[in-house]
C-alpha positions in Angstrom: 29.9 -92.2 96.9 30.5 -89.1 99.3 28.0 -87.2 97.3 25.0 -89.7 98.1 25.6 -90.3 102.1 24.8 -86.0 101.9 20.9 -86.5 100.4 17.8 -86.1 102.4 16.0 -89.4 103.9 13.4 -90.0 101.6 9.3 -89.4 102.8 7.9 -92.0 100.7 5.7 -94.0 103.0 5.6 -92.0 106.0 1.9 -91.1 107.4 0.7 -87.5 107.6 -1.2 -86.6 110.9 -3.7 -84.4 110.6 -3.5 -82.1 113.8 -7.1 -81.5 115.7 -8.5 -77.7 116.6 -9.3 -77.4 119.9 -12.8 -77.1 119.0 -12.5 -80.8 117.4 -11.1 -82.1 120.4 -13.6 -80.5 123.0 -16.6 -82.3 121.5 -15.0 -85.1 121.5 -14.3 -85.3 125.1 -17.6 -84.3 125.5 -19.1 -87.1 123.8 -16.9 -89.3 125.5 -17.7 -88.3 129.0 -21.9 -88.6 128.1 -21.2 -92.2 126.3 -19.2 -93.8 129.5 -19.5 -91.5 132.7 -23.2 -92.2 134.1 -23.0 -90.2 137.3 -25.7 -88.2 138.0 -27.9 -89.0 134.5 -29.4 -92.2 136.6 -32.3 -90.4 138.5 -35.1 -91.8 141.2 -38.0 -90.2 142.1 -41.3 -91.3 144.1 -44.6 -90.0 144.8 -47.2 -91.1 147.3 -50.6 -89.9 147.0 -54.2 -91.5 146.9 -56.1 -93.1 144.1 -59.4 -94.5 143.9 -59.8 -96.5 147.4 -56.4 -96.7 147.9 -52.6 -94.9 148.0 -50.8 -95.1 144.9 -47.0 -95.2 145.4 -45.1 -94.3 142.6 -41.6 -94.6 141.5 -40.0 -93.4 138.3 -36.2 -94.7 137.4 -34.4 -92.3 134.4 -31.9 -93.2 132.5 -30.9 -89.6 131.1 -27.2 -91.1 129.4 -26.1 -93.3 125.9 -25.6 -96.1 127.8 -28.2 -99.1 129.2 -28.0 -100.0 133.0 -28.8 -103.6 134.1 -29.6 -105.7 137.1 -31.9 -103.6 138.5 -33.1 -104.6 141.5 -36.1 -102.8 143.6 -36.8 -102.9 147.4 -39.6 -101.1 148.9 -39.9 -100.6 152.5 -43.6 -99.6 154.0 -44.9 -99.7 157.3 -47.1 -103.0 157.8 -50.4 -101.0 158.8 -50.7 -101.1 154.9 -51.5 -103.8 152.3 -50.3 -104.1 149.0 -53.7 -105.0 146.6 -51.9 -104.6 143.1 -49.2 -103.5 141.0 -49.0 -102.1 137.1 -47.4 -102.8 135.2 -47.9 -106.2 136.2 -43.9 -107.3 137.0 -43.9 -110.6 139.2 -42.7 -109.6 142.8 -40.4 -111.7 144.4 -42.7 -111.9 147.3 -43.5 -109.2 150.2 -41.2 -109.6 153.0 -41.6 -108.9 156.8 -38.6 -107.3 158.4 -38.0 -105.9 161.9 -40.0 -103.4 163.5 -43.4 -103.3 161.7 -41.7 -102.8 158.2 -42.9 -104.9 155.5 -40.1 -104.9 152.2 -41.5 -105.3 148.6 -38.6 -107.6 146.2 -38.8 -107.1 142.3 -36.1 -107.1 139.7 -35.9 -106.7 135.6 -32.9 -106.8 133.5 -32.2 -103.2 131.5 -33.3 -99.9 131.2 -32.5 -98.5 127.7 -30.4 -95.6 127.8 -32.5 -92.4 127.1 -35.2 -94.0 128.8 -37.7 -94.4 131.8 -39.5 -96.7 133.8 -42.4 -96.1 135.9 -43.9 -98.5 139.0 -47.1 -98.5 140.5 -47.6 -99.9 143.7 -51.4 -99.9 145.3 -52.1 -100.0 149.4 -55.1 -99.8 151.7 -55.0 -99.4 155.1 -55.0 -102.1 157.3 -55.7 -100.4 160.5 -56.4 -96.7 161.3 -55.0 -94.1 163.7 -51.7 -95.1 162.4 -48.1 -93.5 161.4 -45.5 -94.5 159.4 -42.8 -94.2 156.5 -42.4 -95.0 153.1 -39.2 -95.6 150.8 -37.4 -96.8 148.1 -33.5 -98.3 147.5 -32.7 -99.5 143.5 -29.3 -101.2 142.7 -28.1 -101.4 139.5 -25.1 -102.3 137.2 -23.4 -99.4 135.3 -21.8 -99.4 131.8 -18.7 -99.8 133.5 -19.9 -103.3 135.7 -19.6 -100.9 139.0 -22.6 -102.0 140.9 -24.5 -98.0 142.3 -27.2 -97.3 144.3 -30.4 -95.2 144.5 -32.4 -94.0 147.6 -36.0 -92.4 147.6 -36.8 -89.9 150.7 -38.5 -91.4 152.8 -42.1 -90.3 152.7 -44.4 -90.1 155.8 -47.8 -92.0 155.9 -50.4 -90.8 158.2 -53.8 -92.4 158.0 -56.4 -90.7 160.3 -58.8 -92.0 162.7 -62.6 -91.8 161.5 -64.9 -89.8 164.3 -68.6 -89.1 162.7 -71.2 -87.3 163.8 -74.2 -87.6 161.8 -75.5 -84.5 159.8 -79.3 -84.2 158.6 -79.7 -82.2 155.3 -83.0 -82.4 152.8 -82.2 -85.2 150.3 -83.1 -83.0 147.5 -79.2 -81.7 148.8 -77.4 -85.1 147.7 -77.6 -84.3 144.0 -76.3 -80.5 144.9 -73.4 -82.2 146.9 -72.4 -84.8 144.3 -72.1 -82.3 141.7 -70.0 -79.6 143.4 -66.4 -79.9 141.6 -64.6 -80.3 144.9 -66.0 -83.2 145.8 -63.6 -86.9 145.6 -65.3 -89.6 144.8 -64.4 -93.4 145.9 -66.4 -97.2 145.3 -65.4 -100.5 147.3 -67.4 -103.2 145.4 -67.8 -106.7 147.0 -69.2 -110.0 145.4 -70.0 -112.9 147.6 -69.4 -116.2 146.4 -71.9 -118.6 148.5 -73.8 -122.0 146.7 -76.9 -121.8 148.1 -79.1 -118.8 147.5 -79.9 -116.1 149.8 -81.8 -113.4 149.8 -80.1 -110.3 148.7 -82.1 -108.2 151.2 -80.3 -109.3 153.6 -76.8 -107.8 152.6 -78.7 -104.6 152.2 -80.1 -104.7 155.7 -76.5 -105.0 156.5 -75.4 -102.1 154.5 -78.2 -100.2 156.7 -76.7 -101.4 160.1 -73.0 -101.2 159.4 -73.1 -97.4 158.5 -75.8 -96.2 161.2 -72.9 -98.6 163.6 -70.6 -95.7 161.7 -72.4 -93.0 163.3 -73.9 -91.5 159.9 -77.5 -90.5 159.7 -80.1 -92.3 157.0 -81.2 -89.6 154.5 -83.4 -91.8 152.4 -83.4 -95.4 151.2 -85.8 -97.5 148.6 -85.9 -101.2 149.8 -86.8 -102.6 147.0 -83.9 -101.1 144.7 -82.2 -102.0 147.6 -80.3 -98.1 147.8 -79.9 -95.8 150.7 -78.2 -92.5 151.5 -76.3 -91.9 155.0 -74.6 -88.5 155.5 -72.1 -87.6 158.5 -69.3 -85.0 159.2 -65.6 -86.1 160.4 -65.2 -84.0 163.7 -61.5 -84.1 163.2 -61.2 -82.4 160.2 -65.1 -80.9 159.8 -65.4 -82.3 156.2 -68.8 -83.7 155.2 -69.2 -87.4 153.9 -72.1 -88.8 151.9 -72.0 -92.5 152.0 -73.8 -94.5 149.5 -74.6 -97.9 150.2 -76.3 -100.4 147.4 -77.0 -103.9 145.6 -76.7 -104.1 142.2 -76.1 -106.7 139.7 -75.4 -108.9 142.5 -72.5 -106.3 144.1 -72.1 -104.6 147.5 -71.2 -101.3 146.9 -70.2 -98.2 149.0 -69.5 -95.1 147.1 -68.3 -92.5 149.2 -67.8 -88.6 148.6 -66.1 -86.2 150.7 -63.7 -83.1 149.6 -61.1 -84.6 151.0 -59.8 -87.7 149.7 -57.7 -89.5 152.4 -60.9 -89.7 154.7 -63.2 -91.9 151.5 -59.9 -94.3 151.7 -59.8 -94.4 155.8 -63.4 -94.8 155.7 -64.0 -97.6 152.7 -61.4 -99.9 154.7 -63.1 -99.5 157.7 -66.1 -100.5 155.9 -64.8 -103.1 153.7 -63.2 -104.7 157.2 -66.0 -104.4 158.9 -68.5 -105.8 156.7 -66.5 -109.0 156.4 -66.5 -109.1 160.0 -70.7 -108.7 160.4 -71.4 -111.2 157.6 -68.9 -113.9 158.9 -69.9 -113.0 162.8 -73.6 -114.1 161.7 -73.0 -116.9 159.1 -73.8 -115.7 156.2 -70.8 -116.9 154.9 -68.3 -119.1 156.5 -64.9 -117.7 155.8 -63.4 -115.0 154.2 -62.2 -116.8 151.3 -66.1 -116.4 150.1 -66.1 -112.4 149.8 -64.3 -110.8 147.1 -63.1 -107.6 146.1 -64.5 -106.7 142.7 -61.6 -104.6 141.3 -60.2 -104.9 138.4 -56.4 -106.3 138.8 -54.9 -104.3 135.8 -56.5 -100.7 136.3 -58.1 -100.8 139.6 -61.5 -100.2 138.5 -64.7 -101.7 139.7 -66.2 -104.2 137.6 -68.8 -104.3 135.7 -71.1 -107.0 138.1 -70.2 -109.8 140.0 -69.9 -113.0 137.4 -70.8 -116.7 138.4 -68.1 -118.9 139.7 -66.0 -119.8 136.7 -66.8 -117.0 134.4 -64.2 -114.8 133.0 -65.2 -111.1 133.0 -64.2 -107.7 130.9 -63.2 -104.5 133.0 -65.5 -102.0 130.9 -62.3 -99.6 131.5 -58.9 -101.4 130.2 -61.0 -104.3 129.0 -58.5 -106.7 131.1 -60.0 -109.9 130.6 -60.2 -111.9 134.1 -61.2 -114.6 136.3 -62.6 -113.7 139.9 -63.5 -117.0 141.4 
């Protein structure tokens, strides 16, 4: 009996652990911290620049870890001398609201970003007055994989839009084809479609065309009546850029196509003229309220379209070939 209280415990059953190299156990942390820890792989960024007859501001939200983020919710703050025409992708804003100060706030929301993924917004102004100053930004909230609610801030971006001062400029109109085609030279179109029941003569929204941009101070280079087209041309005496203006009927559109090297002056100048113009046709009757004038750009891409279709019609953008109803 002595004997067997002197034998070694017995390892039958007992588990082995295997013991990990430090090499092992570093890329294992490291994994870890990437799969749970998203501080600093959540990025914002924004641009503001112009596109077409209008600023385009963007903003891009990166999601550089393993894990999704959710409750995501945008707020844009812009100065109210700009309008918000559009949006792509089209996400349903929760409405544009007006804050203190002359700040207008833009509300949207969706529910995840992936992980190892991004999102980009679009968000299209014109100017609603000119002369003016202002500031642009952008604050994001969001969930984390670790339900801790975090928050994102843009800079703040500065908005000037300049004042227009012409002085018209006579050159041969054998130059207009020279100026078009220099490489330098931006390019911008406001189309318009009225929508009236009776008929009217479309000679007389060229005649306003005419009057609207001599009223602009630019000079008439040429013009054929009956294609109902003329050329004006003009310098801005702020910035000594040269402007050719444009303006036509076709396919029962207004149109002003603008060119200038610089870009910022086509959109200063196409508001003007797209406010304006409402203003001339209202001021003699030609229509009887706003609500009758509409802006022929497409709502998905922003492109003009292709002619201005009868009351009821669905019509094809000839660039994204949106599919859409104008009136």
């Amino acid at each position: 009996m002595g004997g067997e209280s002197n034998k070694q415990p017995s390892i039958h059953g007992l588990m082995l652990f295997k013991v990990k190299n430090d090499e092992e156990v570093a890329k294992k942390d490291l994994f870890s911290f990437e799969s749970t820890d998203q501080e600093n792989l959540i990025k914002l960024i924004s641009e503001f620049a112009p596109a077409g007859r209008s600023y385009r501001y963007s903003i891009m939200l990166i999601n550089q870890s393993k894990d999704p983020i959710t409750e995501i919710k945008i707020r844009i703050k812009f100065p109210d001398v700009l309008e918000l025409i559009r949006n792509s992708p089209g996400l349903v804003i929760g409405g544009v609201k007006a804050l203190d100060k002359g700040i207008e706030q833009i509300n949207l929301e969706f529910e995840e970003l992936a992980e190892d993924s991004k999102r980009q917004l679009n968000f299209y102004f014109t100017p609603k007055a000119l002369n003016q100053k202002g500031k642009i930004s952008t604050n994001i909230t969001f969930v984390n994989n670790k339900d801790f609610v975090r928050v994102l801030n843009s800079e703040p971006t500065k908005i000037e839009i300049g004042k227009l001062s012409i002085m018209p400029k006579i050159i041969p109109g054998f130059h207009i084809q020279k100026f078009l085609q220099n490489s330098e030279i931006k390019k911008s179109l406001l189309s318009l479609g009225i929508g009236v029941e009776e008929h009217l003569n479309l000679l007389t929204y060229f005649h306003h065309i005419e009057r609207i941009l001599q009223h602009f101070n630019f000079h008439l280079i040429a013009k054929d009546e009956e294609k109902k087209i003329a050329w004006f041309f003009g310098t801005d005496i702020e910035l000594n850029e040269d402007i050719l203006v444009i303006g036509q009927i076709v396919i029962n559109k207004i149109e002003f196509l603008a060119a200038s090297k610089n870009h910022q002056i086509l959109i200063s100048l196409l508001s003007a003229l797209n406010s304006d113009y409402r203003k001339r046709i209202l001021s003699t009757g030609v229509v009887q309220t706003s609500d009758h004038i509409y802006n022929l750009d497409c709502k998905n891409c922003g492109g003009a379209l292709p002619y201005f279709p009868i009351q009821g019609e669905e019509i094809t953008c000839k660039h994204c070939q949106t599919v859409q109803l104008i009136w």
